[in-house]
N, C-alpha and C positions, 0 to 999 in steps of 0.2 A: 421507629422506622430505620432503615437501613438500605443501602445502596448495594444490589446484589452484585451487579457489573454494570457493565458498557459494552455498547456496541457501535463503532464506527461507521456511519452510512456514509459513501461519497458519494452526491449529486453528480450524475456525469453525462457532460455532451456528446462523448463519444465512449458509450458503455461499452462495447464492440473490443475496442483498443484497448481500454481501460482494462474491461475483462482479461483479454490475451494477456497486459501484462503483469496483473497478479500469477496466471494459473503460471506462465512461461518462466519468469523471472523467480518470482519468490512462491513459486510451486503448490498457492494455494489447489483448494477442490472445492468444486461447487458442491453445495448441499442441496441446493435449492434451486429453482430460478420460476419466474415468470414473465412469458411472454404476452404480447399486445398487437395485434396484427402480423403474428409472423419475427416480430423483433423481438427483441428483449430487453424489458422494462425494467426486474431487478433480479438481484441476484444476490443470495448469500452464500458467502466464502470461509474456509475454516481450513487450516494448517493448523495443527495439532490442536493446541485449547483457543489458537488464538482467531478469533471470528473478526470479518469484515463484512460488509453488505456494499455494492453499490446499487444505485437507481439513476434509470434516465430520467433527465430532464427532457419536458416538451419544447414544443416549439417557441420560438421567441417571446409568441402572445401569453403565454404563460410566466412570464417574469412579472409579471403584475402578484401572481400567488407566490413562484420561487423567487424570491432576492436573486441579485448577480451571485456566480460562485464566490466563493471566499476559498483562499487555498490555505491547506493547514500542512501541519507535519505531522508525519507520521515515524514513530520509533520503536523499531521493532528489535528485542534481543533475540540473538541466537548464540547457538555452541558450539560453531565453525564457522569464524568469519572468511578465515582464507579463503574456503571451500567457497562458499557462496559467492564472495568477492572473485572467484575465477571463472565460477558456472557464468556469473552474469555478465561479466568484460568477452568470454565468448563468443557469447551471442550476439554483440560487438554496438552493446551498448553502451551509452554515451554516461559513466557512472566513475566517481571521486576514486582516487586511490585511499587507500586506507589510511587513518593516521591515526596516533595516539592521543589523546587527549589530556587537559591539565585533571580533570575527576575520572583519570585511570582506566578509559573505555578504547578501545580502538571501533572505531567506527567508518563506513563510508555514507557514501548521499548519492543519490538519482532523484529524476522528474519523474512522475507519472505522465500520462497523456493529459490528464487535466492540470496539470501544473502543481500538484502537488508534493511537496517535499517529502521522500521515504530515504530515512532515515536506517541503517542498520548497526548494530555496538555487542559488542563483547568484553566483558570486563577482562581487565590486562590480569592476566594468572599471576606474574608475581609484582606487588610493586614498585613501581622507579621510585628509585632515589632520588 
């Protein structure tokens, strides 16, 4: 047996926001979605190989089947941090300046709307001494 992949679902309260800011920010494209009264209940998302899913959660009464969220981090590479880091400061989002790290990555951070950590790193092209 063998582990082909993974795919990241996030539970979300407000899929809506959630959504906008995958597609706005880190420029995913919906593949997929399905709706439930008119709303939209999930959705899967893909920038180049790299796939997300969110899904809403119901209402309150339903945390007896969904646990409270848990928030996690999320680490995404890319091959232009600047670029990305300038598209998203922009759009005058509230996101970390870039820094170098001690394992050679320059990286930043933002929140999602659910509170989850997204994370973004480029390995440093030559490295520090």
């Amino acid at each position: 047996m063998a582990i082909l992949s993974v795919i990241p679902v996030l539970n979300c309260r407000t899929i809506d926001t959630t959504l906008d800011f995958y597609l706005q920010l880190l420029q995913f494209v919906v593949v997929k979605k399905r709706e439930l009264n008119g709303d939209v209940h999930w959705v899967h998302l893909m920038h180049g190989d790299t796939t997300l899913m969110l899904q809403a959660i119901e209402s309150p009464s339903s945390e007896a089947i969904h646990p409270p969220l848990s928030h996690i981090s999320l680490y995404f590479y890319i091959n232009n941090i600047r670029q990305l880091h300038h598209f998203i400061k922009a759009k005058n989002t509230r996101v970390s300046d870039i820094k170098i790290t001690d394992y050679q990555t320059q990286e930043f951070s933002l929140i999602d709307p659910e509170g989850n950590t997204v994370t973004v790193g480029q390995a440093v092209d030559k490295p520090l001494t």
